[in-house]
ZAPAGU-193915 format. One record per residue (C-alpha): x, y, z. Coordinates in steps of 0.5 Angstrom, whole numbers, padded with zeros to 4 digits, always signed. Example, Ala and Ser with C-alpha at 12.3 -4.5 7.8 and 13.67 -1.06 7.14 Angstrom:
<sites>
+0025-0009+0016 +0027-0002+0014 
</sites>
This chain:
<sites>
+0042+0109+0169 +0040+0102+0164 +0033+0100+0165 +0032+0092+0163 +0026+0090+0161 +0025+0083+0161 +0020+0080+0156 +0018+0072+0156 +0012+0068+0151 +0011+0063+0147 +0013+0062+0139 +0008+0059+0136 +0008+0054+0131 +0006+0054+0124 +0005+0050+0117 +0010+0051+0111 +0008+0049+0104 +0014+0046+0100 +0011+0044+0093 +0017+0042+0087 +0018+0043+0083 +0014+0050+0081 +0015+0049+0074 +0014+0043+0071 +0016+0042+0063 +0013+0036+0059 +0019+0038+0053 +0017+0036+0046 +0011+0031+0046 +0009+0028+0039 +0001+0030+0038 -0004+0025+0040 +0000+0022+0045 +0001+0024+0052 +0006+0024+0057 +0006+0025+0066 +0009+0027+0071 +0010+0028+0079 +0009+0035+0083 +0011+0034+0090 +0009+0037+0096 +0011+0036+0103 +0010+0040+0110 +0016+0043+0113 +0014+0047+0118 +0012+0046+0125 +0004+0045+0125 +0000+0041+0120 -0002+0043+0114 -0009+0044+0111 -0010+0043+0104 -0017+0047+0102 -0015+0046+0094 -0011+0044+0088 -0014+0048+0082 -0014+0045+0076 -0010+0046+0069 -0013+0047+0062 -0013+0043+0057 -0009+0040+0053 -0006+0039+0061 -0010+0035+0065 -0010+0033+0073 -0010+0025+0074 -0010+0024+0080 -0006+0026+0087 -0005+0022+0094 -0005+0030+0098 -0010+0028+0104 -0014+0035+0107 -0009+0035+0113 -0002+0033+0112 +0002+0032+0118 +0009+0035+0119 +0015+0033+0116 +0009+0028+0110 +0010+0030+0104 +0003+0027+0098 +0004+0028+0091 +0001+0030+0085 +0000+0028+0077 +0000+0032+0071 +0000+0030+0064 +0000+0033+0058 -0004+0031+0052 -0002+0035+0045 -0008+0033+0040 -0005+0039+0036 +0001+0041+0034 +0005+0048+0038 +0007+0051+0044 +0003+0050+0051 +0003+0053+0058 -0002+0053+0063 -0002+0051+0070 -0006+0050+0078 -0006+0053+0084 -0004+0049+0091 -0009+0053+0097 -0006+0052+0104 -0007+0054+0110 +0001+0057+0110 +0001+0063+0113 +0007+0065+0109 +0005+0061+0102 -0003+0061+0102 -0003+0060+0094 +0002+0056+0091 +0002+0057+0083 +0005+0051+0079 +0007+0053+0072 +0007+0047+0066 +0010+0049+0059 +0010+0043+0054 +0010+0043+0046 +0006+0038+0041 +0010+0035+0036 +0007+0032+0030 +0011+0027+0028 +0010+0022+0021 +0010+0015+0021 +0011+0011+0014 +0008+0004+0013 +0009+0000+0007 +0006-0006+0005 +0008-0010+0002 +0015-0011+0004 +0017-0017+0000 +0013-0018-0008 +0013-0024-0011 +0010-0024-0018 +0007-0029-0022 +0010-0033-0025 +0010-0028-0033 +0011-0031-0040 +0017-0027-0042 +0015-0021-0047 +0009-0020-0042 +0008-0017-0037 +0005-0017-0030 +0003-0012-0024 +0002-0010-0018 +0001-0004-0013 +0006-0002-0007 +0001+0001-0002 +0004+0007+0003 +0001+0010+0008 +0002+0015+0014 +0000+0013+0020 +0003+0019+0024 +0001+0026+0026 +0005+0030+0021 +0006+0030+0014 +0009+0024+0010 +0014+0027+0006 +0015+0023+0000 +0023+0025-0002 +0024+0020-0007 +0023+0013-0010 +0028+0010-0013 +0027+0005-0018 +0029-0001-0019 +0036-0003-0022 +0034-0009-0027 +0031-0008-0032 +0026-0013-0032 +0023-0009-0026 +0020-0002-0028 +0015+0003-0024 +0009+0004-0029 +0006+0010-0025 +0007+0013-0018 +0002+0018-0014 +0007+0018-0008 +0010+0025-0009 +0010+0031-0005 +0007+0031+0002 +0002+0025+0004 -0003+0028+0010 -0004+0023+0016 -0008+0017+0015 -0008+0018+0008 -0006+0013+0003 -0002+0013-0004 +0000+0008-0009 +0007+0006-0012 +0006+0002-0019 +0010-0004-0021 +0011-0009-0027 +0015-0014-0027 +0017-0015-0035 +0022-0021-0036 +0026-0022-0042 +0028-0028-0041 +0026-0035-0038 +0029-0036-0030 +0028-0032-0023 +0030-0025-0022 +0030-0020-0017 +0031-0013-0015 +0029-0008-0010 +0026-0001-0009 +0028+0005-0005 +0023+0009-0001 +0026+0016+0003 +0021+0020+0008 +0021+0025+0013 +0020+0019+0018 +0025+0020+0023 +0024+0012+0025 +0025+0009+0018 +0027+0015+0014 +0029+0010+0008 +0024+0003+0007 +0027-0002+0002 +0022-0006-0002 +0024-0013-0004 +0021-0015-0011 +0021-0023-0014 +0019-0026-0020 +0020-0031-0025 +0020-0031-0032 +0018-0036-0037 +0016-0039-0043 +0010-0041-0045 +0010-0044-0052 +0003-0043-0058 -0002-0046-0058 -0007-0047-0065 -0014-0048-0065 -0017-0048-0070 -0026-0049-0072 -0028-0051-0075 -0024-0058-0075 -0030-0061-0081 -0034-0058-0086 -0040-0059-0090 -0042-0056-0095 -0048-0060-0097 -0052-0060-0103 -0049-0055-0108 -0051-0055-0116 -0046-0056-0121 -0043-0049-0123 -0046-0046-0117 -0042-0043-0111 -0044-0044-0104 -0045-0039-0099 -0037-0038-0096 -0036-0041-0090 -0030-0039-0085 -0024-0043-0081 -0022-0039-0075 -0014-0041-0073 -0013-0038-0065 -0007-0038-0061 -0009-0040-0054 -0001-0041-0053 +0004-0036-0049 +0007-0033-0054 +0007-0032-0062 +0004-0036-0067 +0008-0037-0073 +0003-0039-0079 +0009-0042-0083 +0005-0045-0089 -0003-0045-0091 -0004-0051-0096 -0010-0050-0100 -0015-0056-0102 -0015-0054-0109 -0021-0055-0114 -0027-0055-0113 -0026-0052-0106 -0024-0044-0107 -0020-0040-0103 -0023-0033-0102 -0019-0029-0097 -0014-0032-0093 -0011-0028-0087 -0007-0032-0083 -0002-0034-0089 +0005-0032-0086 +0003-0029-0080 +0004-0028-0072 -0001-0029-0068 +0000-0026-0061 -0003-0030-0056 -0010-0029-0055 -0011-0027-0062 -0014-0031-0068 -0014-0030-0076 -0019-0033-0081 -0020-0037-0088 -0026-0036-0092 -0028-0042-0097 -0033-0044-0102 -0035-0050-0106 -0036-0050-0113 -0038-0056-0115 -0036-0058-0123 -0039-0065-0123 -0045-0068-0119 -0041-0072-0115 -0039-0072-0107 -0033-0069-0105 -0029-0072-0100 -0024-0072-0097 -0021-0066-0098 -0017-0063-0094 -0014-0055-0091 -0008-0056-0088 -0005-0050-0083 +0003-0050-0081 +0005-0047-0075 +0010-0046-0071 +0006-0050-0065 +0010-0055-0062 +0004-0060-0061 +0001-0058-0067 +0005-0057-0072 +0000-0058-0078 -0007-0057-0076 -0012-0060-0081 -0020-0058-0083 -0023-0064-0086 -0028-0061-0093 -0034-0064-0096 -0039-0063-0101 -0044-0066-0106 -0045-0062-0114 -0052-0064-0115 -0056-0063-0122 
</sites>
C-alpha cells in the first residue's frame, strides 16, 4: 500500500541583490582628466534589502557619491558613481565591493578597467605676424613661439618654410619631441627685395591628433628709406696759425643717418692754404649707420685772415645733395 504524507509551511521572503553592470569599463581617458559613470543597484527579491557597506576602489578610481539608503525596500533600486582619473599614462584596474544582507549574494564585487592616455596639444602663438615695415636690403625678425599644453610628448614632424623669398626661417629649435608644458622657438625674418606689401606663410605638422598641421600667416612691407648725410663739424676755425706752420689736423665726420647707402660721388677740396691729409669718404658708400672722416690742416703762406673757404661733399642724398664745411683761419708773424 501508498503512504501519503501531507506537509504544510510557510515559504519565506528574502531580499536579492541585483548590481549592473559588474564591470565597469572607462575606455581610454586622456591623463589628467576624468571621466564618471553609473553602478546601479536594484532589490529584486521578496524582502528588504540592507546595504551594510559599499567599499571603495584605489586610486586612480575613486567613489564620488552614491543615493543607496541603508534599506532599500523591494522592487527600489539607488545608484552609485565611479570616476577614473588617470594622472599618468597606461592600463588600470581595480574595483569595491557591495555588502548586503542577500542571503545568496552577500559580497558583490564590481570591477573598473580603464587606460590613461597621454595626449599632446599644440599651441602657437602668434598665429598671424605682422612685421614692421623694413627698408628694402634690410632686415626685420621675430620669433613664433610653440608650446605643448598636452599630457604627452609634442612631436614636431616638420616646419615647412615659407615659399617667397622675402620671408626666411633663420633658426628653429622646434625639432624632435617638445615635453609637456614646454615651450620651443621658431625664428623668422622678413627680408624685402623690393618696396610694397608681401605675404606668405608657414606650416607646422605635429602629433596633435586635433591641429595636426598649424598654418602661421606672415605680413610685411618693404620700403624704401633714402640716405641721409650728416656731416660736423659744419664750421671750422683754425685760429691763429704762424706763416709756414701747420695747425694741429682737425677731422670733418660725414655719417649717413638715412635708410640705405650713401654714395660720396665727389669730394671738393678748398685748395691752399687749407691741406687735405687723408680722405676716406671720396668715392665711397656709406651703409646706413655708418660714417667716413677728412682730416684738414691749415697752413698759412701769408699773415692774413682766410675766409671763407669752403670743403664741399657731394652725395647721392636727396635733400642734401652738396653738404657744405665753412673754414677759416688767420696766418700771423
Amino acid at each position: 500500500p501508498n503512504l501519503r504524507v501531507n506537509l504544510k509551511g510557510t515559504a519565506l521572503g528574502a531580499p536579492s541583490i541585483t548590481v549592473n553592470p559588474l564591470t565597469v569599463n572607462f575606455g581610454n581617458i586622456e591623463v589628467g582628466k576624468s571621466s564618471q559613470q553609473t553602478v546601479s543597484v536594484s532589490n529584486t527579491g521578496t524582502e528588504a534589502l540592507n546595504i551594510t557597506e559599499i567599499t571603495n576602489p584605489t586610486t586612480p578610481f575613486s567613489k564620488v557619491g552614491h543615493n543607496c539608503p541603508a534599506t532599500l525596500a523591494i522592487g527600489d533600486s539607488c545608484q552609485i558613481n565611479v570616476k577614473f582619473s588617470p594622472t599618468t599614462a597606461g592600463s588600470f584596474s581595480s574595483s569595491f565591493n557591495i555588502k548586503s544582507n542577500d542571503p545568496v549574494k552577500p559580497t558583490v564585487k564590481v570591477t573598473l578597467n580603464g587606460v590613461g592616455i597621454a595626449i599632446p596639444d599644440i599651441l602657437v602663438e602668434p598665429l598671424v605676424v605682422i612685421f614692421p615695415d623694413t627698408n628694402v636690403g634690410f632686415s626685420s625678425e621675430t620669433n613664433i613661439n610653440v608650446k605643448n599644453l598636452g599630457t604627452g610628448n609634442l612631436i614636431i614632424n616638420s616646419v615647412i618654410p615659407p615659399t617667397s623669398s622675402d620671408f626666411t626661417i633663420s633658426s628653429n629649435n622646434c625639432v624632435g619631441a617638445l615635453v609637456p608644458n614646454t615651450t620651443c622657438q621658431i625664428k623668422v625674418k622678413f627680408s624685402p627685395t623690393t618696396a610694397g606689401q608681401k605675404q606668405s606663410s608657414l606650416t607646422i605638422n605635429s602629433n596633435d591628433p586635433d591641429s595636426p598641421t598649424v598654418t602661421v600667416n606672415l605680413t610685411g612691407t618693404g620700403i624704401i628709406i633714402p640716405p641721409d648725410i650728416s656731416v660736423t663739424p659744419l664750421s671750422i676755425d683754425f685760429g691763429n696759425v704762424t706763416v709756414g706752420q701747420s695747425s694741429a689736423p682737425r677731422t670733418v665726420t660725414v655719417s649717413n643717418i638715412g635708410g640705405s647707402n650713401l654714395m660720396i660721388t665727389s669730394v671738393v677740396y678748398p685748395g691752399t692754404p687749407f691741406t687735405i691729409l687723408e680722405d676716406t669718404c671720396k668715392g665711397k658708400n656709406i651703409a646706413p649707420n655708418a660714417s667716413c672722416t677728412i682730416k684738414i690742416v691749415f697752413q698759412p703762406t701769408r699773415a692774413i685772415t682766410y675766409y671763407p673757404y669752403y670743403l664741399h661733399i657731394n652725395s647721392n642724398d636727396p635733400d642734401t645733395p652738396q653738404a657744405k664745411v665753412t673754414l677759416q683761419g688767420t696766418g700771423v708773424w
